[in-house]
C-alpha positions as CSV (number, residue, x, y, z in Angstrom):
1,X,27.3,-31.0,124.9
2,X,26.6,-33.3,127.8
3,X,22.8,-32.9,128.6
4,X,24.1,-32.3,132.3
5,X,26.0,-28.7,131.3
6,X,22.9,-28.2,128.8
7,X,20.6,-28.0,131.4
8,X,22.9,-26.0,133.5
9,X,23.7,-23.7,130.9
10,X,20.0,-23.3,130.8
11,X,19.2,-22.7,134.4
12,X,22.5,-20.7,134.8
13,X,21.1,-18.6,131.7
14,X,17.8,-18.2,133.4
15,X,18.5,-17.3,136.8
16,X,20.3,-15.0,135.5
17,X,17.4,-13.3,133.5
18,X,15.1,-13.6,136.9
19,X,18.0,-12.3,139.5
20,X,18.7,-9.2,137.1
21,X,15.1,-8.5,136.4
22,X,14.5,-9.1,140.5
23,X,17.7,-7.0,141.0
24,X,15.9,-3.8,139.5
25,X,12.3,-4.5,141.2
26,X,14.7,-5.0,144.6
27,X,16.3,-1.6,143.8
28,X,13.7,0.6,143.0
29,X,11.2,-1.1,146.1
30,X,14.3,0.0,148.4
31,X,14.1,3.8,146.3
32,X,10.7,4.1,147.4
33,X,10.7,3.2,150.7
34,X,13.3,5.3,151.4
35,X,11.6,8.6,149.0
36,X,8.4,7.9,151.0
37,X,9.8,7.9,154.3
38,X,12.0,10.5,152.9
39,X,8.8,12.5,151.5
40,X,6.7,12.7,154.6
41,X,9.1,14.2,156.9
42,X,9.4,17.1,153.8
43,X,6.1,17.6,153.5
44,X,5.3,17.5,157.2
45,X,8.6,20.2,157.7
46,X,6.8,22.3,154.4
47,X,3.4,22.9,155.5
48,X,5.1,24.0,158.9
49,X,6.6,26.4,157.4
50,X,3.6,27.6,155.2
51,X,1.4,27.6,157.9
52,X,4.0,30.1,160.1
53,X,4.4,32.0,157.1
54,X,0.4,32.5,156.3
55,X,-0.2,32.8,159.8
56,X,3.0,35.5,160.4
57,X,4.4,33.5,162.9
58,X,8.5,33.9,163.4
59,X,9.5,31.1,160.9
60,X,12.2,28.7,161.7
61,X,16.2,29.1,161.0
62,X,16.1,28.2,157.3
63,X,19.6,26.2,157.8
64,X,19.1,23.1,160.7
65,X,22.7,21.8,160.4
66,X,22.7,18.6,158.6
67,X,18.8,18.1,158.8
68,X,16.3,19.6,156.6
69,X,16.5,23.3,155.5
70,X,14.2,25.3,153.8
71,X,14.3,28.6,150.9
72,X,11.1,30.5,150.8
73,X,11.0,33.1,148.0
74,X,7.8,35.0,146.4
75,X,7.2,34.4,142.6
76,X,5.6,35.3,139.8
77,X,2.0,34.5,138.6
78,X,3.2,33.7,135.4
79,X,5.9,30.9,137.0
80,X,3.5,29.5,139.9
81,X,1.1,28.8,136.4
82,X,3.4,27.1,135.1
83,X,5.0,24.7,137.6
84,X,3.3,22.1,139.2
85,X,2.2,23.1,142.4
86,X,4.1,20.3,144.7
87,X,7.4,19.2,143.1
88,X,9.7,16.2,144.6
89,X,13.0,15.9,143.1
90,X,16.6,14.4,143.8
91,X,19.5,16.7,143.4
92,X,23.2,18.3,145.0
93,X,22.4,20.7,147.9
94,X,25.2,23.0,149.0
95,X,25.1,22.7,152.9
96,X,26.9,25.3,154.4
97,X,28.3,24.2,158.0
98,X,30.0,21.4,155.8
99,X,30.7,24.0,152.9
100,X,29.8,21.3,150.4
101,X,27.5,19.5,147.9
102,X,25.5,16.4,149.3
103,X,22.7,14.5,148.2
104,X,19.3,15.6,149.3
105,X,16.2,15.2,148.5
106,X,13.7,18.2,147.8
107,X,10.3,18.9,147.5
108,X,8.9,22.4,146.2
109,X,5.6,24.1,147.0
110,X,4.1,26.9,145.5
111,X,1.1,28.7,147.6
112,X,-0.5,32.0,147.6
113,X,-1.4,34.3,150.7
114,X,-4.1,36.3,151.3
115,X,-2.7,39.1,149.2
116,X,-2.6,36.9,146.1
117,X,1.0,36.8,146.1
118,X,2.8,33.6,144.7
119,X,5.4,31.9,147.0
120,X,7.4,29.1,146.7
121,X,9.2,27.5,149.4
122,X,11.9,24.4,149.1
123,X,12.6,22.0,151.8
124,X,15.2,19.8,151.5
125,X,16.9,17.2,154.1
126,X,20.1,15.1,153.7
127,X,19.9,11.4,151.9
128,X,21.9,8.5,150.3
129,X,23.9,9.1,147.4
130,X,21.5,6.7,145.0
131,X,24.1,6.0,142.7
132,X,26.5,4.9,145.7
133,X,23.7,2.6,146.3
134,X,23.0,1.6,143.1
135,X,26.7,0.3,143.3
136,X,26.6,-1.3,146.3
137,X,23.4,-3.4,145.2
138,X,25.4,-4.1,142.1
139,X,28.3,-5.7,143.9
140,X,26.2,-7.2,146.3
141,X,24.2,-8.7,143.5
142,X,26.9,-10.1,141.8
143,X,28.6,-12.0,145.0
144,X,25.0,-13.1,145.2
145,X,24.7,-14.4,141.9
146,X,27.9,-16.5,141.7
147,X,26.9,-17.9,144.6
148,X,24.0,-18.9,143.2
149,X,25.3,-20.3,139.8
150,X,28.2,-21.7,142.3
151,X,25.3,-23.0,144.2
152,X,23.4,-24.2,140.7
153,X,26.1,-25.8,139.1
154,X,27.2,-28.1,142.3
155,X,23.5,-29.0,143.1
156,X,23.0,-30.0,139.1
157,X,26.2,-31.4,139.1
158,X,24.8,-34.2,141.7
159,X,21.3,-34.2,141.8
160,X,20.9,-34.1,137.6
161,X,23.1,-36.3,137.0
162,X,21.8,-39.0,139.7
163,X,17.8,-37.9,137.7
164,X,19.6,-39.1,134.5
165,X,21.2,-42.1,135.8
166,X,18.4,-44.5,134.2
167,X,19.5,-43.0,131.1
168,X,22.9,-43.5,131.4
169,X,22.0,-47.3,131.9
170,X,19.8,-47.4,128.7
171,X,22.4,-45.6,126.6
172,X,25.2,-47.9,128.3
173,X,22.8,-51.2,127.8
174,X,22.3,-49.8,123.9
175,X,26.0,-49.3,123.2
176,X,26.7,-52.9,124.1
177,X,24.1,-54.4,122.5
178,X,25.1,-56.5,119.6
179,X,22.2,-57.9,117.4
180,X,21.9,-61.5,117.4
181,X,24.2,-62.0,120.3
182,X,21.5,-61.7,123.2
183,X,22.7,-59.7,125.7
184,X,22.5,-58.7,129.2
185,X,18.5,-58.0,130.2
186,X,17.4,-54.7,130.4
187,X,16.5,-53.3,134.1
188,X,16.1,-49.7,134.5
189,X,15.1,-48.7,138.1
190,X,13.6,-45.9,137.9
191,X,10.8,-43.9,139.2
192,X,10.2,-41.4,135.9
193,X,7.7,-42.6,133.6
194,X,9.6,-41.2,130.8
195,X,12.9,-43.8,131.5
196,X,10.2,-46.5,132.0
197,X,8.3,-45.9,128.8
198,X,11.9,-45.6,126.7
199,X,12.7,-48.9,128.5
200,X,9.9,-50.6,127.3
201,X,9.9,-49.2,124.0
202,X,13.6,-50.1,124.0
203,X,12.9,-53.9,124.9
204,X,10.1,-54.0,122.5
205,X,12.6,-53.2,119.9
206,X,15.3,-54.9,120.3
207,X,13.1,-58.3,120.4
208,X,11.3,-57.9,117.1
209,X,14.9,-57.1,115.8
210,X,16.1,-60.3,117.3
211,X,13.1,-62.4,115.4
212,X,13.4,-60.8,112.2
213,X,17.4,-61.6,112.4
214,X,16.6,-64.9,113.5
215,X,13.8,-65.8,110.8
216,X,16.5,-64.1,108.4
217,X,19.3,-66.2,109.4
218,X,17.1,-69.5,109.3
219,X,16.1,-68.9,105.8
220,X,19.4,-68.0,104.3
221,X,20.9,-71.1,106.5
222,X,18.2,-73.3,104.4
223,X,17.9,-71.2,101.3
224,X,21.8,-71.4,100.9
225,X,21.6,-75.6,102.0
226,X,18.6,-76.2,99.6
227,X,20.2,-74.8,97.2
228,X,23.3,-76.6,96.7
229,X,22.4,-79.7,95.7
230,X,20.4,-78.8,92.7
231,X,23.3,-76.6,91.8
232,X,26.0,-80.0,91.8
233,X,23.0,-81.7,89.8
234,X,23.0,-79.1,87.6
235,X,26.5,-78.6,87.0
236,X,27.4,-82.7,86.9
237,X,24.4,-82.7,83.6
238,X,26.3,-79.8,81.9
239,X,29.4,-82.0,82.6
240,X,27.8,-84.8,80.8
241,X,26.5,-82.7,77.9
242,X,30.3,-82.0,77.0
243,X,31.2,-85.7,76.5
244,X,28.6,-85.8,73.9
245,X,30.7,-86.3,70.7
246,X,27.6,-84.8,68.5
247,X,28.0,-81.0,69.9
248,X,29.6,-78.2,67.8
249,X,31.8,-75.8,69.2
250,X,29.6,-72.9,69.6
251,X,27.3,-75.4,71.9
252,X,30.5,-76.8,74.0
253,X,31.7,-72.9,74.7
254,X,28.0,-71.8,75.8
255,X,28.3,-75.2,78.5
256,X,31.5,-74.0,79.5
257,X,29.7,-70.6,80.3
258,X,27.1,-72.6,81.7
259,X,29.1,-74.2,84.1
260,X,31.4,-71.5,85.1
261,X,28.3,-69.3,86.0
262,X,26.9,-72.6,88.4
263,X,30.4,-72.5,90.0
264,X,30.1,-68.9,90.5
265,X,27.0,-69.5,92.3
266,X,28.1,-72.2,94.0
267,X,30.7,-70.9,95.8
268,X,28.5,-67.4,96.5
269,X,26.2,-70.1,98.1
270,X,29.0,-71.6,100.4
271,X,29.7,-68.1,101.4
272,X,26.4,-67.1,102.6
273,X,25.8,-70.8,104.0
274,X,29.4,-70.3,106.0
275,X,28.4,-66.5,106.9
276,X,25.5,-68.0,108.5
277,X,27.2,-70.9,110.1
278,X,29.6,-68.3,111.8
279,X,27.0,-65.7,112.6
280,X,25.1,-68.3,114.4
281,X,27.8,-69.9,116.6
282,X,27.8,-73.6,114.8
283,X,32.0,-73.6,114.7
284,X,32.2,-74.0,118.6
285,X,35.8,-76.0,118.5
286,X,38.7,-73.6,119.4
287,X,42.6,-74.0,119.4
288,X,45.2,-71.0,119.8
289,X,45.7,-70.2,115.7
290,X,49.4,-69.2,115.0
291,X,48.9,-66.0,112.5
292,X,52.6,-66.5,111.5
293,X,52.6,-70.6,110.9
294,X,49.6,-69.8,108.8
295,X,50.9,-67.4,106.7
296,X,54.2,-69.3,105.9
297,X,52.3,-72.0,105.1
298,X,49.4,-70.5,102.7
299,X,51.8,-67.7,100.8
300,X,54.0,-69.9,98.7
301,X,50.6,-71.5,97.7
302,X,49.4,-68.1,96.4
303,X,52.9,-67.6,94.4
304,X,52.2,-70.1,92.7
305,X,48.4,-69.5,91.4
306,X,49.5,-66.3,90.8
307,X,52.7,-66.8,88.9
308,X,51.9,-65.2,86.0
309,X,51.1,-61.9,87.1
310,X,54.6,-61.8,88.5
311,X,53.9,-60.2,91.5
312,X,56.8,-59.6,94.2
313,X,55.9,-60.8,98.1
314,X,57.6,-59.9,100.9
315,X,57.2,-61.4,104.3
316,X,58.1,-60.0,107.5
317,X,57.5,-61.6,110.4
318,X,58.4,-61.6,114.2
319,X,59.6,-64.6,116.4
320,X,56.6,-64.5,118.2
321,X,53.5,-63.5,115.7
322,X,50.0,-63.5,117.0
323,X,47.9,-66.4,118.5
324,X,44.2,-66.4,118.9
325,X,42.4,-68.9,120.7
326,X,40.1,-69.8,117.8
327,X,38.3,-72.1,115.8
328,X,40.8,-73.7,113.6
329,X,39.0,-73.7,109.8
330,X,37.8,-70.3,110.7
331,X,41.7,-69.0,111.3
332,X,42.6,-70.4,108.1
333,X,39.5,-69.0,106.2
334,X,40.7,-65.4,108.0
335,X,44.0,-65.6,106.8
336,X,43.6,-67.0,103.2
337,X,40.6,-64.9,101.9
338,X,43.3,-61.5,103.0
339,X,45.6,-63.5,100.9
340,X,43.7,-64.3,98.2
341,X,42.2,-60.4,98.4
342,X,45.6,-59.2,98.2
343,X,46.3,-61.8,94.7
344,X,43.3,-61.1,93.2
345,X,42.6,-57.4,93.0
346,X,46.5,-56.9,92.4
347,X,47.8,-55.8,89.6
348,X,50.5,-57.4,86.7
349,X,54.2,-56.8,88.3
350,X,52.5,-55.1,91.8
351,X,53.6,-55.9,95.2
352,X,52.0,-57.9,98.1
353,X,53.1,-57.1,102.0
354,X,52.9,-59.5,104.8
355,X,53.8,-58.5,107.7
356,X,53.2,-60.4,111.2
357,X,53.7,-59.0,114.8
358,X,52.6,-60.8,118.1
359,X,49.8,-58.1,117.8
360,X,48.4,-57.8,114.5
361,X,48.5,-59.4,111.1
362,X,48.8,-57.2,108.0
363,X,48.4,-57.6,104.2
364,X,49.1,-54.4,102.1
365,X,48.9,-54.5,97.7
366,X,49.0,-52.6,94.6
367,X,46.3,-52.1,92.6
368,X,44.7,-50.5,90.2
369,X,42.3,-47.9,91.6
370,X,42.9,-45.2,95.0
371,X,41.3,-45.7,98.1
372,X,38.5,-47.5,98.7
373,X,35.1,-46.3,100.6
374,X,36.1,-47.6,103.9
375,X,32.5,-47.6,105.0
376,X,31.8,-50.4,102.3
377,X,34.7,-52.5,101.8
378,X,33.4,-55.2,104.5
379,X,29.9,-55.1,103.5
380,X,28.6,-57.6,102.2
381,X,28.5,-58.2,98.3
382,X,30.7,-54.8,97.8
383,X,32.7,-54.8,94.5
384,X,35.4,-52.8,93.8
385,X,35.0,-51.5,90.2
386,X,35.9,-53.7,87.7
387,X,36.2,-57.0,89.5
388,X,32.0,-57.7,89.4
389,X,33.2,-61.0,88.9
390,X,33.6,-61.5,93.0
391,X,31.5,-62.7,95.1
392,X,32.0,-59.5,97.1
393,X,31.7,-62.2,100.5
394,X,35.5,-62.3,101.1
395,X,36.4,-59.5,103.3
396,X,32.6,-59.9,104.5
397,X,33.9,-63.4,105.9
398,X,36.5,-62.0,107.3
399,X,34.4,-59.4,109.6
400,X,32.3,-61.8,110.6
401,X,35.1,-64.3,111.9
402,X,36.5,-61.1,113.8
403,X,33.5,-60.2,115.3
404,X,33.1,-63.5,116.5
405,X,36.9,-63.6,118.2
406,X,37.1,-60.3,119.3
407,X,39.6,-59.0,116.6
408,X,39.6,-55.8,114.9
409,X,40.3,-55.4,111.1
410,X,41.0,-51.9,109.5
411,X,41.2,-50.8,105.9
412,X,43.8,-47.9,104.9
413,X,45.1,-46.5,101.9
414,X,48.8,-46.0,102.4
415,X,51.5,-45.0,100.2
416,X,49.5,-46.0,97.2
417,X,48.7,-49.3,98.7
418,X,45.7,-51.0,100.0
419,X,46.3,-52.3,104.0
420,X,44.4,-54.4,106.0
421,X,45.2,-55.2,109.0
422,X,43.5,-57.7,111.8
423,X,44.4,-56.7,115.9
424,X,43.7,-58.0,119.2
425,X,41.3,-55.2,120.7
426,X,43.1,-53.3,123.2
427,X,41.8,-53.6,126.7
C-alpha cells in the first residue's frame, strides 16, 4: 500500500472514530437543551396547578388543545413512599382533539395537602419524536461525513503527496543508482528535517560504498596483474622439469597435475583481471557487433572441440539479427562464453539451440541436472554441481558486458532445456 492511501486510510479511520463519538455528544447536548427548556415550562405549568389546588382556587381545563395538559389524582401513602417525589419522563400521550398518540414529555409530582392526603398530578406538553430526530441527525451525519472523507481524501490526495515529494526524489535517485557508475548528485529540496537527515545519511552511504568498490576494484585489478607473471614463471619451470630425461612416471604425471592446476588459475586470473577491466570502463572502443555474423562464425568452431560428445546444433537465424554498438573483443567474449556454456555443461548426444532475431540472441542445451537457481547462475564463481572444475566467471562475464551495453540476459528452464537469452532493454 502506497504511504499516500495509508495515511488516508488512517485519517479516514480516525475521523471517523471522532465524528461518531462527536455525533452522540452532539445528539444528546441537543436532548438536553431541548428537555430543559422543555422541563421548565412543566414545572412552571405544575406548581400552578398545585398551588390552585392547595389554595382551592378553580383549577385550569386539564386538556389546553395541543399545549400542555395536566391529570391530578389523590394516592395512596403507601405509593407517594414509594415513588420519587418529582418524576420527568418521555413517553406516547393520547391527545384527544387529535384522537391520537404523540410524543410528550411528562413530569410527575406527588404533594400532600393540609389534610395529609397524597396527590399526584402529571403535566405533560407536546415534543419531538426523539427517535425521528435521532434519524434525522443520523442522515445528516452521514452526508456530513462523506463529505468530509470526500473532503480528506482530495486534500491528502494533493497536499500529502506534494509533503512526500522529497521522498519520492530520494526513492527515485536510489532506484537509479548503480554502484560504481557515479550518478546524478543528490539534491532534495526540502524543508523537513526528516528528508534532509535521510539525504545526508543517504549521501554518506552511497560514498563510502563507492570507496570501498573502488579500493576493491584497484586491488583485484593489481592482485589479478601481479599475479600473472609468477604464474607463466611457474608454469614455463614445470615445463622444463618434464624434459628432464631422469624423471619417473609417477613424477612426470604429478607435473602434468601441476601444470594443469597453474592453467586453471591462470585463466581464473584473466577472468577476474577482464571482470575488472570491464567493470571499470578500460574497453572504451565501440563498433556496431553483428550477433548473427558472430555466431556463424564461432559455432562451427565449437563442433569441432566438441566432436566427440556428438552433440546436434541447430541454428536459426533471421536476415537481420541484432547489432549492438559495442566494443568489439567484448561482443565476441559475450557471444563465445554462451557458446562455450552451452558445450561444456552439455551432455553426450544432447542438443544445443541458436537462435538469432534482430532483438535477442538465444542459446538453449541439454544437460544433466533441472533448473538452475536463477538467483545464482550469474554470480560470480557459481558452480553448477558437478562441473567444480569451472571457473564459475563465464556467465559472470557475460553480466558484466551487459550491464555495461545496456542488454538484458535471462536464464529459464524450458522444455527440459537450459535458455539464455541476451535483449535490447525495451524503452
Amino acid at each position: 500500500m502506497k504511504l499516500v492511501n495509508y495515511i488516508t486510510l488512517r485519517l479516514s479511520l480516525l475521523a471517523a472514530v471522532v465524528l461518531a463519538f462527536w455525533s452522540v455528544l452532539f445528539y444528546l447536548a441537543i436532548i438536553e437543551e431541548i428537555n430543559d427548556e422543555t422541563d421548565d415550562s412543566l414545572e412552571d405549568y405544575a406548581e400552578l396547578v398545585i398551588r390552585r389546588s392547595l389554595a382551592g382556587e378553580p383549577l385550569p381545563s386539564e386538556d389546553s388543545g395541543s399545549n400542555n395538559q395536566y391529570f391530578l389524582h389523590r394516592v395512596s401513602a403507601e405509593y407517594a413512599r414509594s415513588h420519587s417525589n418529582v418524576r420527568y419522563s418521555d413517553r406516547d400521550v393520547f391527545i384527544k382533539e387529535k384522537n391520537e398518540y404523540e410524543p410528550a414529555r411528562v413530569v410527575s409530582y406527588i404533594y400532600k395537602d393540609g389534610h395529609g392526603r397524597f396527590f399526584e398530578i402529571e403535566v405533560s406538553i407536546p415534543s419531538i419524536d426523539k427517535q425521528d430526530l435521532k434519524m434525522a441527525i443520523f442522515y445528516w451525519l452521514l452526508f456530513l461525513y462523506v463529505a468530509i472523507m470526500s473532503g480528506i481524501v482530495v486534500v491528502n490526495s494533493r497536499s500529502v503527496r506534494r509533503s512526500m515529494k522529497p521522498l519520492s526524489q530520494l526513492l527515485e535517485w536510489i532506484e537509479n543508482y548503480r554502484l560504481g557508475r557515479g550518478g546524478k548528485p543528490l539534491h532534495v529540496d526540502t524543508n523537513v528535517d526528516e528528508f534532509r537527515r535521510l539525504g545526508d545519511v543517504l549521501e554518506k552511504s552511497t560514498r563510502r560504498s563507492e570507496n570501498l568498490y573502488e579500493q576493491q576494484k584497484l586491488f583485484i585489478g593489481n592482485a589479478s596483474h601481479e599475479m600473472q607473471t609468477p604464474l607463466a614463471i611457474c608454469q614455463n619451470r614445470l615445463e622444463m622439469l618434464l624434459d628432464d630425461n631422469g624423471l619417473d612416471e609417477c613424477q612426470i604425471g604429478e607435473i602434468i597435475k601441476a601444470i594443469g592446476t597453474l592453467k586453471s588459475l591462470s585463466r581464473l586470473n584473466r577472468s577476474l583481471l577482464m571482470l575488472c577491466k570491464i567493470d571499470n570502463g578500460q574497453f572504451a572502443e565501440t563498433c556496431p557487433a553483428d550477433f548473427g555474423e558472430m555466431v556463424s562464425r564461432m559455432l562451427p568452431e565449437y563442433e569441432a572441440v566438441f566432436a566427440g560428445k556428438h552433440i546436434t546444433v541447430g541454428l536459426k537465424a533471421e536476415p537481420f539479427t541484432m547489432i549492438v554498438e559495442m566494443n568489439p573483443q567484448l561482443s565476441e567474449m559475450l557471444v563465445s562464453n554462451l557458446l562455450k556454456n552451452a558445450f561444456v555443461h552439455n551432455i553426450d548426444g544432447g542438443s544445443v539451440d541458436v537462435i538469432v532475431t534482430d532483438k535477442a540472441f538465444s542459446v538453449a542445451n541439454t544437460g544433466h541436472d533441472g533448473p538452475l537457481d536463477k538467483e545464482k547462475v550469474f554470480a560470480r564463481f557459481y558452480h553448477t554441481p558437478g562441473k567444480s572444475g569451472s571457473s564459475g566467471l563465464g556467465l559472470a562475464l557475460v553480466k558484466s558486458i551487459c550491464r555495461r551495453y545496456g542488454l538484458h540476459v535471462d536464464y529459464r528452464f524450458y522444455e527440459g532445456k537450459h535458455v539464455f537469452t541476451v535483449s535490447e532493454k525495451s524503452k
